[in-house]
N, C-alpha and C positions, 0 to 999 in steps of 0.2 A: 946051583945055577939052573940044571933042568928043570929041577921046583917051579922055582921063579917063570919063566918059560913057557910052560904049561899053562900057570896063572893067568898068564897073558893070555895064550890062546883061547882058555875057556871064557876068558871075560871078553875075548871079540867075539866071540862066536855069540855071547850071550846076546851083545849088544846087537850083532848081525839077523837074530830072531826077533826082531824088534819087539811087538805083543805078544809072539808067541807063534805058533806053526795052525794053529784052530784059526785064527785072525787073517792068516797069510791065504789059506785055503777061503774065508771067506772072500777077500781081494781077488782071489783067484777065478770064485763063483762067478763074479759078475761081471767078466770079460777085463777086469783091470790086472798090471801090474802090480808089484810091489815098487817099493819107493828105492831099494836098491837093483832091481831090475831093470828099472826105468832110466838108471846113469848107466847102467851095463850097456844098454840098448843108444844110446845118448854119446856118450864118450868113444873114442878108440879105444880096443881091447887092450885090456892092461893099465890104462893111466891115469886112473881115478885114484886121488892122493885124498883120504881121510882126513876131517880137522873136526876135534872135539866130540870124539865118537863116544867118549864114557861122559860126556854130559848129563847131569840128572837137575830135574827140578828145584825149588827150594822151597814148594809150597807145605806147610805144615797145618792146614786147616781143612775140614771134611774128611777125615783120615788118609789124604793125602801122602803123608809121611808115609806109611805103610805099602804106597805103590810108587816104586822109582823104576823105571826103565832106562838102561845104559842110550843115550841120544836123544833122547827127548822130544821123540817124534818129530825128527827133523834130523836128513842124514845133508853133511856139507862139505865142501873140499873143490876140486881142482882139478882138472884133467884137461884130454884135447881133443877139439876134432879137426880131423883130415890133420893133425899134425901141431896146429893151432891153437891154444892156451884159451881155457876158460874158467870162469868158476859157475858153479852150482847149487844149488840146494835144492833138496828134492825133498817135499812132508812125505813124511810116514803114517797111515790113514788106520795101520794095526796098533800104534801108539798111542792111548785117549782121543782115536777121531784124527789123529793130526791138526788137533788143539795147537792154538797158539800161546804158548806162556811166556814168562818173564824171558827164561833162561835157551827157549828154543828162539825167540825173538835175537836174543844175542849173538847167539849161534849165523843167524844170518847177517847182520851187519857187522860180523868179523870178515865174514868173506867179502862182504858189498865194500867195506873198507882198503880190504885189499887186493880188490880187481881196480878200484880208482887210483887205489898206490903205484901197482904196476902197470896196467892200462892194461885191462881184459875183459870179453863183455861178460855179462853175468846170465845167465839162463837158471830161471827159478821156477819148479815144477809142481804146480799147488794141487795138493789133496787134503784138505783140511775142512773138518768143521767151524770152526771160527776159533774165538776168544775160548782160553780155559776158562770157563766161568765160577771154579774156586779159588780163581787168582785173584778175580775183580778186577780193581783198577792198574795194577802191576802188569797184567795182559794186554790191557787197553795202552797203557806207555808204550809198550814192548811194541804193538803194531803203528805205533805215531814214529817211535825210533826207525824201524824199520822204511816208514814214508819220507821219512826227510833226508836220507840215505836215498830213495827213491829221485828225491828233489834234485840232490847234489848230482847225481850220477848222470843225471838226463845231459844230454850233448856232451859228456866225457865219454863214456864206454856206452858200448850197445848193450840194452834191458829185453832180454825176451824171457814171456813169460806162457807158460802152458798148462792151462789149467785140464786137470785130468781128472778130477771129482767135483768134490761140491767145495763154493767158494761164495761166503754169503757176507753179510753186515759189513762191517766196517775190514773185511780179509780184502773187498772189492777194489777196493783203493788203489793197493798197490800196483795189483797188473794195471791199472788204470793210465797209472803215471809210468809205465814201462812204457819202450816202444812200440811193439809187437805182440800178441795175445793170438796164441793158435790154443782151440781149443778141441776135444772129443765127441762126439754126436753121442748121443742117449746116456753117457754118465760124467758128465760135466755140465756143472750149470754155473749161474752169477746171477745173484741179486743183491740188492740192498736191503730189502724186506721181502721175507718167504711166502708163498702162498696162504698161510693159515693167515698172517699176520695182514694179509692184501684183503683176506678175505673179513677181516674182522674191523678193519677201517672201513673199506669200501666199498664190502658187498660183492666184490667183484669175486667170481671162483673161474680160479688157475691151475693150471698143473705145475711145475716146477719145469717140464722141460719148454712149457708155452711162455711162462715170465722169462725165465735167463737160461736156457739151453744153445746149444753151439748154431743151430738154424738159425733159432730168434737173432741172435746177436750179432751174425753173420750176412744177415740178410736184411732184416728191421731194423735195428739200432745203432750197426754198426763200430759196436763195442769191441767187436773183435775179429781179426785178419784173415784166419783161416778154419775151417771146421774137418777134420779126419774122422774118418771111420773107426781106429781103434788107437791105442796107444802108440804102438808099433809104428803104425803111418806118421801120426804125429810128432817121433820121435827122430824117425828118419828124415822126416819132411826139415824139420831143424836144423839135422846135422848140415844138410843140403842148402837152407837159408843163410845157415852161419857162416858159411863157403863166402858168401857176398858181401859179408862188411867186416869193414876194416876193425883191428884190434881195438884200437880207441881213437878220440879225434887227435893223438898225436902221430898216428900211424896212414903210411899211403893207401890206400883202396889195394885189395889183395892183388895181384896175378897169376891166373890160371894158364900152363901152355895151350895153343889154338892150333888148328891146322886148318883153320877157314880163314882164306884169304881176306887177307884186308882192305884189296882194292876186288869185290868181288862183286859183281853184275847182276840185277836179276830183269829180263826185260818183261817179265811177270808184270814186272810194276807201274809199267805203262800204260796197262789197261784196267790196273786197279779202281780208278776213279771212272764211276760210270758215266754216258754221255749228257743221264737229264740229272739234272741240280737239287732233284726229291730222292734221287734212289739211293736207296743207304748201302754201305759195302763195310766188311769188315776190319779195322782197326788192325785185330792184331795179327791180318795174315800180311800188315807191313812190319810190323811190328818181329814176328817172327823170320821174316827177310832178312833184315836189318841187324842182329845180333849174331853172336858167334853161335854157329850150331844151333841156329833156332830155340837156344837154351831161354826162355824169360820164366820169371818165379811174379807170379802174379800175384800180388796183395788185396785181399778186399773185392775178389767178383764175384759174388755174389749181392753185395752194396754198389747202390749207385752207379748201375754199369753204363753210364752215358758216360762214363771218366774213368780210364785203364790206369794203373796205376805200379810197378811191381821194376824188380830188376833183371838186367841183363847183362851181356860184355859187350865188349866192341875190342879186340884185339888181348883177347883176355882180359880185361883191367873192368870193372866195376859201373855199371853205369845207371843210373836210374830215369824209370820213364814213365812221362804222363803223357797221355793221349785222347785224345776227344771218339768218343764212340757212338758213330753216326748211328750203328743200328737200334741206339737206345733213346731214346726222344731227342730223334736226330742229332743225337751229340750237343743239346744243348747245356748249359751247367745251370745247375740250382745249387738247393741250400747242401743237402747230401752232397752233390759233387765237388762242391767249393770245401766243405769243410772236411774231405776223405781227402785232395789229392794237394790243399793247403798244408796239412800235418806230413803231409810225405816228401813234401819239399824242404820243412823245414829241419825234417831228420837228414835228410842226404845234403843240405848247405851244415848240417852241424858237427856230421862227419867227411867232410871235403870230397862227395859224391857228385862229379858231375852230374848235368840233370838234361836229357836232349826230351824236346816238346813236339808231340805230333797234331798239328791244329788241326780242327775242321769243326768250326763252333759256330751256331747261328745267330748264337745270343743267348742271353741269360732267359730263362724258360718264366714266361707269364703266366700269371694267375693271381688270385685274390688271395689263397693259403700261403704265396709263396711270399707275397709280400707281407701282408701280415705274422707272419712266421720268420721275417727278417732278414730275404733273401739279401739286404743292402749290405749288412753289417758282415751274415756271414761271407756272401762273393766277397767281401773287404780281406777275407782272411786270406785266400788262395791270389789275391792281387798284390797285399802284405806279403804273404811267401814268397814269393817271386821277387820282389821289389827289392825285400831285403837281401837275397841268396847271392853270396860272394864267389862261387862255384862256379864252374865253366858251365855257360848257357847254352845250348845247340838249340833253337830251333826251327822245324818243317812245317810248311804250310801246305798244307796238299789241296785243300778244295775252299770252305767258305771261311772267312775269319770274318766277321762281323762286329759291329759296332764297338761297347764296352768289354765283350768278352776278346776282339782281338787284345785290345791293350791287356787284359788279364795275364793271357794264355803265353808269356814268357815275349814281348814282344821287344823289338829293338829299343821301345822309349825307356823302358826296365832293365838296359844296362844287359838286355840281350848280347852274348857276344859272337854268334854268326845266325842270323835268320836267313834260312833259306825259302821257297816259295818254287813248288811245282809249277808246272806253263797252266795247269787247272785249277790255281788258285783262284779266288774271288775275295779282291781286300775291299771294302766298303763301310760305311757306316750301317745298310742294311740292303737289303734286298731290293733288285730294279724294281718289281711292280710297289713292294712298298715304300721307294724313296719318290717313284713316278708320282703314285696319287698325292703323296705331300706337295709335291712341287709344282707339280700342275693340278691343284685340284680343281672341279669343275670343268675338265675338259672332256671331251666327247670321249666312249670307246673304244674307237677308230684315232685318234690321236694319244691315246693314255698308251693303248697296242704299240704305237710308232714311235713313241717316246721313251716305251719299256725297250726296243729293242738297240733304241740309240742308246740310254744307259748301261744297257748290257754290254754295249761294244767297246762304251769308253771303260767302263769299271771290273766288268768279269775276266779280270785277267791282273795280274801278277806287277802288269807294268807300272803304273802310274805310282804304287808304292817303291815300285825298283828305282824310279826315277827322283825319289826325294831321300833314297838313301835308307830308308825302311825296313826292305829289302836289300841280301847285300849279293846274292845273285838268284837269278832263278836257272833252278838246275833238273835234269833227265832224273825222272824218277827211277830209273834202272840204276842211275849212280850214286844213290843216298847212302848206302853204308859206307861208300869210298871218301865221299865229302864227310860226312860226321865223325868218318875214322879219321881222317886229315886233321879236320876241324881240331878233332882232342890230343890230335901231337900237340901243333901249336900253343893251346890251352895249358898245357899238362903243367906249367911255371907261371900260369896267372896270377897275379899277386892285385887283390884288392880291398880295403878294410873300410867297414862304415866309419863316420863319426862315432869318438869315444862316446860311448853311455855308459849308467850303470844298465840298463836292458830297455830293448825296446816296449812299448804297448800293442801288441797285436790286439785288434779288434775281436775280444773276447763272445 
């Protein structure tokens, strides 16, 4: 029996050297983890449950046979954080590259299969060169199997995906169709086609971290949520993220205990809104008010920072938030804002994430690029979010809602279900001087002046929407954590469902 025993242990250990200790020292060299240090760091100590650790390939061509490693560059299994069940996979990069083959493909849609069994979200940690490419087309299945697992799983369990090397061709896919993509600065990247291959189409010379590096994609593209300094960050920054959504969409939004009052005061926020209607003030230091302990997990700022987008609590409990950020082209929305904080709504209505809206939008931002670039279709998507979201709607108006973008921006005709509206809102169709010169055009200076100031009086203010029900009160901006904490008792047994479909059309 001790025989037997031993056997064991030396074949974990084998399989725990993944490529070997020369591979792991490389990993080591260039500021990365290994692929089991990375769930050590990831997980709670101790509760990382192995599945399929003696895995070996099945390829028999290029002498292949000849090299099998116990895992197959791909370690998977189960643990928790902060206490909480997830599943994992994490490529092993000392293993052929952290190639994707037949059998390591498997390996993953065992666990994807049964975090949607049991409702857990799944966290997949990619260090991979692509495709085995002496698998051929067995490889290429294995990543279509692993996408359509991707497909199924989206609005049943949360998909976070953290790429911590390189992730090229058709690997991109995946985190693609996850919900979430934090990524590593200087050794982590994402393309579809490599620099050599950019360079040989189109002439164009790249670097690998200027096409799909964690900046680019973080900043320019938009492809991905967060960028860390090293694994470490990245890995913590997760455990921290995963804190905020619920198990799966059969589960309530977590609860954290609070010791910040719930009806708690800030008279800060009376003066947040400055007195002239051009001067920009910062979003999220309501934003930070507003939530338990100042705690918000920001998604996406460095993208489109006219539109804040990320989670916080409100009496511990789960909540997500969009907000218009004046200091970035005056808080208007275009194609980037509509299409960043459109997908964020549609993930918190798909795991029953209340959603509270902080307004103050001028209007949707002009220009000839933006229209031509199809600002119609995409603003259609973040108006679609909304419209469809079955989730308790909270939202604040604090200074200008404007034309098309009020209606957008979560408003009562959207099955809003409390708008509220500071005493320094301004609800209109557009701005006094620019609705003046329409209405009165051709009038003198001197009476355009005197007509801007009579619009101002009847429209720069909160009432006239209060008065047709719009608005369902307007409240002290010192009190707004106390009313949206109210608000989401109330809410908390909302029960409302679309017409049957088989799925809607979002404006693609």
């Amino acid at each position: 029996m001790q025989t037997i025993l031993d056997q064991l242990e030396q074949r974990r250990a084998a399989a725990r050297l993944g490529g070997g200790q020369k591979r792991i020292d490389a990993q080591h060299a260039k500021g990365k983890l290994t692929a089991r240090e990375r769930i050590e760091v990831l997980l709670d100590p101790g509760s990382f449950e192995e599945l399929d650790m003696y895995v070996e390939h099945n390829c028999v061509d290029f002498g292949m046979e000849a090299q099998r490693i116990p895992g197959d560059g791909v370690v998977t299994g189960s643990g928790t954080v902060n206490g909480r069940l997830v599943f994992v996979f994490s490529q092993d990069f000392t293993v052929f590259g952290g190639s994707l083959s037949e059998r390591h493909a498997q390996k993953i849609c065992k666990i994807m299969d049964m975090a949607m069994k049991v409702g857990a979200p799944v966290i997949g940690l990619n260090d991979s060169g692509g495709a085995r490419i002496q698998e051929g087309v067995a490889s290429l299945g294995g990543y279509a199997e692993v996408f359509q697992r991707n497909v199924l799983a989206s609005g049943v369990v949360p998909q976070l995906s953290l790429i911590m090397g390189p992730c090229a061709g058709g690997a991109v896919y995946s985190p693609a169709m996850t919900d979430f993509i934090f990524m590593v600065k200087d050794s982590s990247y994402m393309f579809v086609t490599g620099p050599d291959v950019v360079k040989t189409v189109t002439n164009e010379v790249v670097t690998q971290e200027e096409l799909g590096g964690a900046i680019t994609h973080t900043t320019r593209s938009g492809v991905a949520d967060m960028a860390f300094e090293n694994d470490i960050d990245a890995l913590l920054a997760a455990r921290d993220f995963i804190d905020f959504l619920p198990l799966s969409n059969r589960e309530p939004v977590p609860e954290r205990p609070t010791t910040d009052p719930w009806d708690r005061t800030d008279d800060s926020l009376d003066t947040l809104v400055p007195a002239s209607a051009t001067q920009p003030y910062d979003m999220h230091e309501l934003i930070a008010k507003v939530v338990d302990e100042g705690d918000f997990f920001e998604l996406q700022p460095g993208h489109a920072g006219n539109i804040i987008i990320g989670f916080g609590r409100i009496e511990g409990r789960t909540v997500g938030i969009v907000a218009n950020q004046p200091m970035v082209l005056a808080g208007c929305l275009d194609i980037n804002s509509s299409k960043k904080a459109g997908r964020f709504v549609r993930f918190c209505d798909a795991f029953d994430i209340p959603i509270v809206t902080f307004v103050d939008v001028p209007g949707f931002l002009p220009g000839v690029a933006q229209e031509h670039s199809g600002i119609i279709k995409h603003g259609a998507k973040l108006l679609f979010a909304y419209a469809e979201a079955t989730v308790p709607k909270i939202t604040v108006i604090t200074r200008k809602a404007y034309g098309g973008a009020y209606d957008v921006m979560a408003s009562k005709h959207l099955r809003g279900d409390l708008n509220y509206a500071w005493p320094t809102a301004e609800i209109a169709v557009m701005g006094a001087k620019g609705a003046v010169e329409i209405i009165f055009r051709g009038k003198t200076p001197e009476e355009i002046a005197e007509r801007t100031a009579e619009y101002e009086a009847r429209f720069a203010n909160p009432f006239v929407a209060a008065s047709k029900g719009f608005v369902d009160e307007v409240i002290m901006p010192h009190s707004t954590r106390r009313r949206i904490a109210l608000g989401l008792r109330k809410l908390r047994n909302k029960q409302l469902e679309n017409p049957w479909k088989k799925h809607d059309n979002i404006p693609l």
